[in-house]
C-alpha positions in Angstrom: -32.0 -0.5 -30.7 -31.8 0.6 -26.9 -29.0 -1.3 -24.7 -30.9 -3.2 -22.3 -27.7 -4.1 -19.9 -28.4 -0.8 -18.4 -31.9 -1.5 -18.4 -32.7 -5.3 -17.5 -35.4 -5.6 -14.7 -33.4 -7.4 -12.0 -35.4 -8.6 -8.7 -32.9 -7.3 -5.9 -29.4 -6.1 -4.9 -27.7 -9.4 -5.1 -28.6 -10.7 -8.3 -27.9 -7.3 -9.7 -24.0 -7.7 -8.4 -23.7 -11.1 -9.3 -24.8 -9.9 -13.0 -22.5 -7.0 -13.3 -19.7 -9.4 -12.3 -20.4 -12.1 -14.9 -20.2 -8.9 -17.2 -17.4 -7.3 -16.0 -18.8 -4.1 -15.2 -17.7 -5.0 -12.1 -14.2 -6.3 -11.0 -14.5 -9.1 -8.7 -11.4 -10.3 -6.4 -11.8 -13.7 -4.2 -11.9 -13.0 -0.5 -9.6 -15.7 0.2 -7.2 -13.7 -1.0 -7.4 -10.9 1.8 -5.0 -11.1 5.1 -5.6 -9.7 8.8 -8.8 -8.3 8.1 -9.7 -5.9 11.2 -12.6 -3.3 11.4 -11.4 0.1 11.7 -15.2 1.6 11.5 -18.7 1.7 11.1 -21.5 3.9 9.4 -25.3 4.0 8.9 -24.9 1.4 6.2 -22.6 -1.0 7.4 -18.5 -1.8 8.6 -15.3 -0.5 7.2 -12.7 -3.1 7.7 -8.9 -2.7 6.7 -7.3 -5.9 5.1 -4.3 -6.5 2.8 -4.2 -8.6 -0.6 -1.5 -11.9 0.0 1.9 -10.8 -0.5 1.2 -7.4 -0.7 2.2 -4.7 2.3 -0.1 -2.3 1.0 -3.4 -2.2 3.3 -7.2 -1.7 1.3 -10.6 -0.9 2.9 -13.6 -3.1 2.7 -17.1 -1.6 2.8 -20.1 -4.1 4.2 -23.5 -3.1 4.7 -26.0 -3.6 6.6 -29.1 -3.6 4.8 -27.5 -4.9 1.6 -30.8 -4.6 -0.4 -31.9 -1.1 0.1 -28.8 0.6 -0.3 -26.0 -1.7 -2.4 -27.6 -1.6 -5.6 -27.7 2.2 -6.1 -24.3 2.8 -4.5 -22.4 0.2 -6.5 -23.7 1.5 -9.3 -23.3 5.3 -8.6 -19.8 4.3 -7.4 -19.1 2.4 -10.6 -19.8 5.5 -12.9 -18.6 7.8 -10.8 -15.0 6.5 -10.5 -15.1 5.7 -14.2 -15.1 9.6 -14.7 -12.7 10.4 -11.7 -10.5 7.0 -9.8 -7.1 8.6 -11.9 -7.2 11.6 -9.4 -4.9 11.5 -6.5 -7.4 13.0 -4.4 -10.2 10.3 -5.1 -10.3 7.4 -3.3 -9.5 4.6 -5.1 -12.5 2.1 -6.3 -11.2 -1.3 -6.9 -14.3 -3.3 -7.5 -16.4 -6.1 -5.1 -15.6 -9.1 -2.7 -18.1 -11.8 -1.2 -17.8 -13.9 1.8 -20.0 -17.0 2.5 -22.1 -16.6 5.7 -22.9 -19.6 8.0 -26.3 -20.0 6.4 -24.5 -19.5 2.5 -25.5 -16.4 2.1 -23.2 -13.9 0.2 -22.2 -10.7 2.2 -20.6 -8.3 -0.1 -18.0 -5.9 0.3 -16.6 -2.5 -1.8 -13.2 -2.7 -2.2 -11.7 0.8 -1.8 -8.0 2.9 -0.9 -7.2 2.4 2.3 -6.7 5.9 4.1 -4.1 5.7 7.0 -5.1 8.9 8.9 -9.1 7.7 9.0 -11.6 10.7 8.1 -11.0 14.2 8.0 -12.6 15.0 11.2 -10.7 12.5 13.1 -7.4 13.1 11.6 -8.0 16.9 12.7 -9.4 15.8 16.2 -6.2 13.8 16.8 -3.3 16.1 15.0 -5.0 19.7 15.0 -2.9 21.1 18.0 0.4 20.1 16.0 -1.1 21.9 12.3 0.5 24.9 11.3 -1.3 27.2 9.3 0.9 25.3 6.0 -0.9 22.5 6.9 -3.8 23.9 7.3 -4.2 26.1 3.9 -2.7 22.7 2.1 -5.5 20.9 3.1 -7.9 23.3 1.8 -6.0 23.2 -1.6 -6.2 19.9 -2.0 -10.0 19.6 -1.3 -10.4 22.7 -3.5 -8.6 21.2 -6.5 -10.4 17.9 -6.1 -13.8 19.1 -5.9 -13.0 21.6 -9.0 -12.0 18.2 -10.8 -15.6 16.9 -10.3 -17.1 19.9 -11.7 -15.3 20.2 -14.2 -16.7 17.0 -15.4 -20.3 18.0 -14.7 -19.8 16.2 -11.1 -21.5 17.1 -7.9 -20.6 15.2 -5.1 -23.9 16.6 -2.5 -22.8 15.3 0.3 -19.2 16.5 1.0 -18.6 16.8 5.1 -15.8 15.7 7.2 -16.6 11.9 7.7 -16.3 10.9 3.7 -13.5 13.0 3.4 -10.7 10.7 4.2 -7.1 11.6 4.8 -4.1 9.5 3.5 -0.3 10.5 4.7 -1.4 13.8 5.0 -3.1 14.1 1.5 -7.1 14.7 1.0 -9.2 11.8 -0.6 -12.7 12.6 -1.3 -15.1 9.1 -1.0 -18.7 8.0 -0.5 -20.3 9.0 -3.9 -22.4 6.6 -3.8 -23.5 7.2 -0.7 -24.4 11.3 -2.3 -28.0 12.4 -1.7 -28.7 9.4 1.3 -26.5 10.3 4.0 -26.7 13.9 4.4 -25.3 16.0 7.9 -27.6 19.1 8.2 -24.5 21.2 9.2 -23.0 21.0 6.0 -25.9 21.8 3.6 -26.8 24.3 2.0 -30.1 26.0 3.4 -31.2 26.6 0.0 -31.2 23.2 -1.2 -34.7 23.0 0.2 -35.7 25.7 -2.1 -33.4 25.2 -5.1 -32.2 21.8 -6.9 -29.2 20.9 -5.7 -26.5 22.3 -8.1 -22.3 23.6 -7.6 -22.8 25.9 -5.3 -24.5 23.7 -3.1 -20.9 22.1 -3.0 -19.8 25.8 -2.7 -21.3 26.2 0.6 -19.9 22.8 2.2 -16.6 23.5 1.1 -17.3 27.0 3.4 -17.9 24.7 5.9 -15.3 22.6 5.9 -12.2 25.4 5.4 -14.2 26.6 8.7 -13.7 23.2 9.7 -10.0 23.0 8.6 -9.4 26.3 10.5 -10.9 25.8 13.6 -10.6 22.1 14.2 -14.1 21.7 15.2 -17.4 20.2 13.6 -19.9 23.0 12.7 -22.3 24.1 15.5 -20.1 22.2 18.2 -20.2 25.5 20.6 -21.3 28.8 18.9 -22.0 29.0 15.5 -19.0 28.8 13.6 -16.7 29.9 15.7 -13.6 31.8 14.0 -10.1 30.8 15.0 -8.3 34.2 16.5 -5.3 33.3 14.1 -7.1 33.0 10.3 -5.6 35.4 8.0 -8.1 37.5 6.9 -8.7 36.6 3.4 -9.6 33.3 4.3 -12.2 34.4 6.2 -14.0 36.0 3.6 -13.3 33.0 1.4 -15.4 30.8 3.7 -18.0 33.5 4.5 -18.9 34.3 0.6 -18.9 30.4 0.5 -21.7 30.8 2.6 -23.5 33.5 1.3 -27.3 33.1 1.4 -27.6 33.7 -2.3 -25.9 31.3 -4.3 -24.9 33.2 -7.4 -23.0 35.1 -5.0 -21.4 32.6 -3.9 -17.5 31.8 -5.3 -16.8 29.1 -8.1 -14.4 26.3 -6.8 -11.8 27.6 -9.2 -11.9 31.0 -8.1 -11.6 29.3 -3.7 -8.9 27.7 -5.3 -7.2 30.8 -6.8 -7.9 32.7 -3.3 -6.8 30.0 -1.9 -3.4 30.3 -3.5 -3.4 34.0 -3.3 -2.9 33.4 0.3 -0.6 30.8 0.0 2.0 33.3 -1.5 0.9 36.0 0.9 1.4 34.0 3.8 5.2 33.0 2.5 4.3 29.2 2.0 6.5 27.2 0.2 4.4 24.8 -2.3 5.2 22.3 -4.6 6.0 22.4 -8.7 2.9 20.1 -9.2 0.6 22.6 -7.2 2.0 25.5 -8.9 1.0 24.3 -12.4 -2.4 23.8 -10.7 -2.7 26.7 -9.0 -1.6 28.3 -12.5 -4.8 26.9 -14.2 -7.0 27.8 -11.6 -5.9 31.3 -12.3 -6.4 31.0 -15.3 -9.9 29.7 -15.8 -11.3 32.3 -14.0 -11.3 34.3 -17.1 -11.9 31.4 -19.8 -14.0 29.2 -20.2 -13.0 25.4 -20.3 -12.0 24.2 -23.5 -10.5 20.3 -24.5 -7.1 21.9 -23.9 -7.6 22.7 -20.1 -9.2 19.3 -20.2 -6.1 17.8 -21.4 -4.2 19.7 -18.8 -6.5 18.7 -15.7 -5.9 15.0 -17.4 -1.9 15.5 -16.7 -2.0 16.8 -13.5 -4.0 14.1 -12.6 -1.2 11.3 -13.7 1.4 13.6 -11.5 1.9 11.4 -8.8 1.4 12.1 -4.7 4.7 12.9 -4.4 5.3 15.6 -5.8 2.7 17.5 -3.2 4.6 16.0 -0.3 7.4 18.7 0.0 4.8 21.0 0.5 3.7 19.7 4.0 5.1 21.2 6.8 8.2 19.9 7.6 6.7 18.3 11.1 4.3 16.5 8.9 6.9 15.3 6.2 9.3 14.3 9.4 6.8 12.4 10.6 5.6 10.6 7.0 8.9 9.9 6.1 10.0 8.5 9.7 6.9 5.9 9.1 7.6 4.7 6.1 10.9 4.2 6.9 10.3 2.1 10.2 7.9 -0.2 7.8 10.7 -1.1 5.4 13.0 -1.7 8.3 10.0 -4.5 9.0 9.4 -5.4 5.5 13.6 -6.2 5.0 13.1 -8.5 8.2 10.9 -11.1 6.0 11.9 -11.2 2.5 15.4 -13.3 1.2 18.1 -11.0 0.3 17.9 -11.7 -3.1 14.4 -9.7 -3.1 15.1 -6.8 -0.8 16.0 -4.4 -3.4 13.0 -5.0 -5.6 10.6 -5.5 -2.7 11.8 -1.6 -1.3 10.9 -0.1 -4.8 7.7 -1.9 -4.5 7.2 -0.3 -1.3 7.9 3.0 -2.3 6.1 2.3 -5.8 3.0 1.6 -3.4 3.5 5.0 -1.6 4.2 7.2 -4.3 7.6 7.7 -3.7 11.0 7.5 -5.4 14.7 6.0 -4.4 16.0 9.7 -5.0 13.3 11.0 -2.1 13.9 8.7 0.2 17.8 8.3 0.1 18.1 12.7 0.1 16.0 12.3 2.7 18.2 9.8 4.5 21.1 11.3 3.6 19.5 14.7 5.5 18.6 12.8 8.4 21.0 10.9 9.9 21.0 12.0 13.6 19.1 9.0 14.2 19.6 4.5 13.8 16.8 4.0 11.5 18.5 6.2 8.6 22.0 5.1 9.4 20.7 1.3 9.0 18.8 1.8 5.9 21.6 4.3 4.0 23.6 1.2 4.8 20.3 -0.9 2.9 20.4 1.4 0.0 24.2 1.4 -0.3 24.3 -3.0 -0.3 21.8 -3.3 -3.0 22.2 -0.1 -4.9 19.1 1.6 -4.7 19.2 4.8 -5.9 23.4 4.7 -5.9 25.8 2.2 -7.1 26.4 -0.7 -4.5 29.0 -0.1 -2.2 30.3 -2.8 0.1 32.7 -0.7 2.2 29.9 1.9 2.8 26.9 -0.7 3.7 29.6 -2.0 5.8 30.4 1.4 7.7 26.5 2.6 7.6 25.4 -1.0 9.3 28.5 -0.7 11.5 27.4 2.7 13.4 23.9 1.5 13.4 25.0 -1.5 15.5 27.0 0.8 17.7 23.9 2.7 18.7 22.1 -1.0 19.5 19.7 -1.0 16.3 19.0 -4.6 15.7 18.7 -4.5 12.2 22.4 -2.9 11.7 23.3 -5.7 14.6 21.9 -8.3 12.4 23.1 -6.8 8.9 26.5 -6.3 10.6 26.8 -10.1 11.3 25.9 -10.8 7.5 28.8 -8.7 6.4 31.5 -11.0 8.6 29.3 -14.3 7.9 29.4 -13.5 4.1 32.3 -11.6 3.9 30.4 -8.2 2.4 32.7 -5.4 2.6 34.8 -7.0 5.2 36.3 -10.3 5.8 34.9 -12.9 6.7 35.0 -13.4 10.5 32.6 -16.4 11.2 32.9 -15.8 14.9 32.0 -12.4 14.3 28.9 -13.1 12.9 27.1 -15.4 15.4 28.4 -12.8 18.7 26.5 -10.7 16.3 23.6 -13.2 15.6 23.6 -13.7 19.3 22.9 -10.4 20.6 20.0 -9.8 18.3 18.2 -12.8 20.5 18.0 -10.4 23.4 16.6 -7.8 21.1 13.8 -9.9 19.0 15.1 -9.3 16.1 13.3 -12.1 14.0 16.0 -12.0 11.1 19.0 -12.1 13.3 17.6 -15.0 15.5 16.8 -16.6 11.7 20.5 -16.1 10.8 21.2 -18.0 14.3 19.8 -20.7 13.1 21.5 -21.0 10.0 24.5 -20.5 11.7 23.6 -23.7 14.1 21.6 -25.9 11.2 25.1 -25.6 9.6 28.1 -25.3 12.2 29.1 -21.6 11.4 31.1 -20.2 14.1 30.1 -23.0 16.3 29.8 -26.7 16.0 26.5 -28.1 14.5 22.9 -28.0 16.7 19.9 -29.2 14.9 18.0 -29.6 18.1 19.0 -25.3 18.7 18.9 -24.4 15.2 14.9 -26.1 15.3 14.2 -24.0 18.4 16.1 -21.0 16.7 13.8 -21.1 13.5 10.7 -21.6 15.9 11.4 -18.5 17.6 11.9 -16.8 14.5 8.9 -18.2 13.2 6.9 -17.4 16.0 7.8 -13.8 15.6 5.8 -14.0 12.2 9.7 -14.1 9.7 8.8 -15.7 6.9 12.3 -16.9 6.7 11.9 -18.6 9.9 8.4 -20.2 8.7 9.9 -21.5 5.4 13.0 -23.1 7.5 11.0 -24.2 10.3 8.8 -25.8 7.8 12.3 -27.8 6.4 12.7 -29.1 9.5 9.9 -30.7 10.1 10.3 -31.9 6.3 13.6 -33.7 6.8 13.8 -34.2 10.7 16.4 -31.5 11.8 16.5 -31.4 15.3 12.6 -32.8 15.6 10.3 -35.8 13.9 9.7 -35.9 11.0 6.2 -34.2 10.0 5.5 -33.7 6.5 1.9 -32.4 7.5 3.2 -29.4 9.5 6.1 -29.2 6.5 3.1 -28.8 4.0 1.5 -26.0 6.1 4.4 -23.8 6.8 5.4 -24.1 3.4 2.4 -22.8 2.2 2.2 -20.0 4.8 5.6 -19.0 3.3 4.4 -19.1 -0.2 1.1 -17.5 0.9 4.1 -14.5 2.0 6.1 -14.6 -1.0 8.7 -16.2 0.1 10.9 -18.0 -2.5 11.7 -21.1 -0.6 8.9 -21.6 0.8 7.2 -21.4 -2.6 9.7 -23.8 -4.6 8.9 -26.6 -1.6 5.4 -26.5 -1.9 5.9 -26.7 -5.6 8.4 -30.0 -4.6 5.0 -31.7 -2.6 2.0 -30.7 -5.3 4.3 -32.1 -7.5 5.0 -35.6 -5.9 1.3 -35.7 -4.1 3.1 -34.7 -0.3 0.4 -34.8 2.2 -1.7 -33.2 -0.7 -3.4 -34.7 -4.2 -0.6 -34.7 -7.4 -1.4 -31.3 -9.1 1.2 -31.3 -11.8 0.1 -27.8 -13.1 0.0 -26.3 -9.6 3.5 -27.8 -9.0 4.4 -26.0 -12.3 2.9 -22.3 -11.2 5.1 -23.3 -7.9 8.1 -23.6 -9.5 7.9 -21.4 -12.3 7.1 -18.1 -9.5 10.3 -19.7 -7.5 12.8 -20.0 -10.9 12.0 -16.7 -12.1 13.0 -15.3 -8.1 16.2 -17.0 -8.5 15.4 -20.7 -7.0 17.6 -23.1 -8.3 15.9 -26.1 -7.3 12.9 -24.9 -8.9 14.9 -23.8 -12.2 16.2 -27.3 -12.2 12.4 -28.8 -11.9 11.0 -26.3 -14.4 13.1 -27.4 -16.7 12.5 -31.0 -16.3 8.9 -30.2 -16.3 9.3 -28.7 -19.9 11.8 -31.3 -21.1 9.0 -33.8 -20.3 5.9 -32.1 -20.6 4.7 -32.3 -17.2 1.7 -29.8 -16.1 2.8 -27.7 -19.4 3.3 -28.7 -23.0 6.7 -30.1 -23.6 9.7 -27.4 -24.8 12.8 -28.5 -25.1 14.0 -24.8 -25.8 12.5 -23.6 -22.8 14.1 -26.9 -21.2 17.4 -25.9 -22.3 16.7 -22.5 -20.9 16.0 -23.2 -17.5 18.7 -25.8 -17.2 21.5 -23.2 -18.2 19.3 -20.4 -15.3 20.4 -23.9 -12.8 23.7 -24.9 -14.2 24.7 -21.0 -14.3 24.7 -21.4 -10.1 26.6 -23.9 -10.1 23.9 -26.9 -10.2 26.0 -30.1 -11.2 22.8 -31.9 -12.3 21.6 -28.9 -14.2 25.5 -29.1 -16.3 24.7 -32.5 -17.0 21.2 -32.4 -18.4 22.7 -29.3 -20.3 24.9 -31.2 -22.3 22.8 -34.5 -22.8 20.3 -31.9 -24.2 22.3 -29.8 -26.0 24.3 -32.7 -27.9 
């Protein structure tokens, strides 16, 4: 009996998508779930926008289109198969399924969601950085698209329309998209002339990869001035790799695994330093040339491709990797500005987690690197909350210390915490709010947060609810979370403004929308009492619940209470007990009592 799922006669593009995601071919994701959605291009078939799921720092790509009905169909489906074969390659762009937003007239407009690439195409990341590309750069970039297109065919995959503009670049590393979009989109330049005499096979692929190591090389589109151009400083073997790319008859022409073994031939003849990953791949490449491909090399392509991105970064130049690594550090500086310092440790693993990167990498690099504030502030980082290294009080101390000297705000602000908390110092009260203080000057969002702390509770200075509320607004303002949830606990219990339990309700769940653990236990406080909002006992429970497990008293004390009585979850006393010992362990009085009642 045939399978008719793959078979079904479906009247257009729409209800197609909507059937693939009732049957979970597809994987569907709710576009209210997407933040700070911003275009970043267009095509032929529609707009690329760049968003961000809640809570998470890592950016994805949305793909619309503009006539959904000729064109969605076909590619969802090619993209679907496709990146069943190949998604668990680093150099593939990463297919994560669909998302619909309602149009004013109801109408569905659908989007693929897709890896985000930071550096945009290939042709523009060369446009923009080709004057500052060594020739490391340069034959690394050909690697990469070497090895990614041998991956597809080795599977019996032909891309047929690789070109510059659906190759995308991500920190520095290749990522081969759009094929879906094979066989519809086609740029002359790249094709192989003999594609309109022959079917379309590898070595048409042969002859755009030509292209685009011409491309890589030179910096320029094909047939921009004369034809083809050749850069006065390519060795010479690489040269003759493009041209027998190009060669008019295709059996001429090179396999991908043999441009990849030239490839690396010139690597080592050029002195280039590459990385253990790329070795092992070169290694096979070599290999294959003279064997065929068995299930063992299979195997073997599987395990490179679980080898994670990082281990290809060393082999940038070391402009490139300066430049990578200076990034990502500057965006957990900003991430550590927004989270609770119970969740800084965790949420700068998840960052590097997102990246490809580990602890060790970043703090050698650190360690490397410290001629300027942004290292010095976050050695002192990875020395408070141990990442990497054992925590050290004295040393976070001394590392935020000399990155206040130099006027970093963050080491200002991190400074003040030590004297305010007494964290590898003593604690100087005083101290911390001159600290606090100058961070106001310098718009450091968690420092002015701190401020008003220090003001909501008469630290280092008599009590100001009317200046800690404008502190908190400021610090809101600025987009803290911190400052959002406390702004939002203002207006909850009148500090230093009305009362406003509407306003309350919304900051708390912008705060919860962020993560944020206080935030998140409040909201659970109003869904549970029916605050400017209908009862929703099991909603107050998923409130709660998220907030105990961060740490949230409060919410350990209601979760418990919640399972002691069986409200928005099935009554467990064990469970009960539980949480109630999470609440009492910090010191919760209530939470000692119901301990005992229960227990005895």
């Amino acid at each position: 009996m045939s399978n008719n799922s793959e078979h079904e006669v479906i009247n257009n593009s729409n209800e197609w998508i909507e059937k693939s995601i009732v049957k979970k071919r597809i994987k569907y994701y709710d576009h209210k779930h997407f933040n700070n959605i911003q275009e970043i291009g267009f095509g032929n078939f529609g707009n690329v926008y760049r968003t961000n799921l809640n809570s998470s720092h890592s950016f994805l790509a949305l793909k619309s289109f503009i006539n959904f009905d000729i064109t969605a169909k076909d590619i969802v489906n090619e993209e679907r198969k496709l990146y069943r074969e190949v998604d668990f390659h680093e150099n593939i762009i990463h297919f994560y399924g669909i998302t619909t937003e309602i149009q004013c007239d109801n109408s569905k407009k659908y989007f693929l969601m897709m890896g985000y690439a930071d550096s945009g195409t290939l042709r523009n990341y060369l446009s923009e950085r080709f004057e500052n590309l060594t020739w490391n750069d340069k034959l690394n970039l050909a690697f990469q698209l070497a090895d990614a297109i041998s991956y597809l065919h080795d599977k019996e995959i032909m891309h047929h329309d690789l070109h510059s503009n659906n190759i995308l670049v991500h920190r520095n590393i290749i990522k081969l998209a759009d094929f879906g979009l094979s066989k519809r989109n086609e740029m002359v330049a790249y094709v192989d002339p003999q594609i309109f005499i022959i079917n379309s096979n590898k070595k048409c692929d042969i002859y755009s990869t030509g292209i685009l190591l011409w491309e890589i090389s030179s910096g320029q589109p094909p047939f921009c001035k004369e034809l083809h151009d050749v850069n006065p400083s390519t060795p010479e073997d690489y040269l003759i790799l493009y041209l027998d790319c190009w060669n008019n008859d295709p059996d001429d022409r090179p396999t991908i695994n043999q441009v990849a073994a030239t490839l690396n031939a010139i690597i080592l003849k050029e002195n280039i330093q590459v990385s253990s990953r790329q070795q092992n791949i070169i290694k096979f490449h070599e290999n294959i040339i003279n064997n065929s491909l068995h299930e063992e090399m299979f195997q073997i392509i599987q395990n490179f491709s679980k080898v994670n991105i990082k281990e290809i970064k060393p082999s940038i130049s070391s402009n490139l990797i300066i430049n990578d690594f200076e990034i990502i550090i500057t965006e957990i500086i900003f991430l550590l500005e927004n989270i609770e310092v119970v969740r800084k440790k965790h949420e700068v693993i998840n960052y590097l987690n997102d990246q490809y990167l580990t602890s060790q990498e970043i703090y050698n690099w650190l360690l490397n690197n410290q001629d300027n504030s942004n290292s010095i502030f976050l050695l002192g980082v990875f020395n408070h909350f141990g990442i990497e290294i054992n925590v050290d009080k004295q040393n976070a101390f001394e590392f935020y210390q000399k990155a206040a000297n130099t006027g970093h705000a963050s080491g200002i602000t991190s400074l003040g915490y030590c004297y305010h908390y007494g964290f590898g110092t003593s604690i100087d009260y005083q101290k911390a709010l001159e600290l606090y203080q100058k961070t106001t000057s310098l718009g450091n969002s968690w420092g002015i947060y701190n401020l008003g702390v220090c003001y909501n509770n008469g630290i280092g200075t008599i009590t100001d609810n009317q200046k800690a509320f404008k502190l908190f607004q400021e610090s809101a303002n600025l987009g803290n979370v911190l400052g959002i949830s406390y702004l939002g606990y203002c207006y909850d219990y009148g500090i230093g403004t009305s009362i406003d339990e509407q306003k309350a309700f919304e900051l708390y769940q912008k705060a919860a929308n962020s993560g944020n653990i206080f935030g998140t236990s409040r909201l659970g406080y109003y869904y549970e009492n029916g605050i400017e909002t209908s009862i929703n006992e099991q909603k107050a429970f998923e409130l709660h619940q998220k907030a105990a497990n961060l740490g949230n008293c409060f919410s350990q004390n209601n979760l418990a209470y919640m399972y002691e009585i069986g409200k928005g979850v099935e009554k467990d006393i064990t469970l009960a007990i539980y949480w109630y010992n999470e609440c009492a362990e910090q010191g919760n009085l209530d939470a000692q009592i119901k301990l005992i009642d229960l227990i005895n």
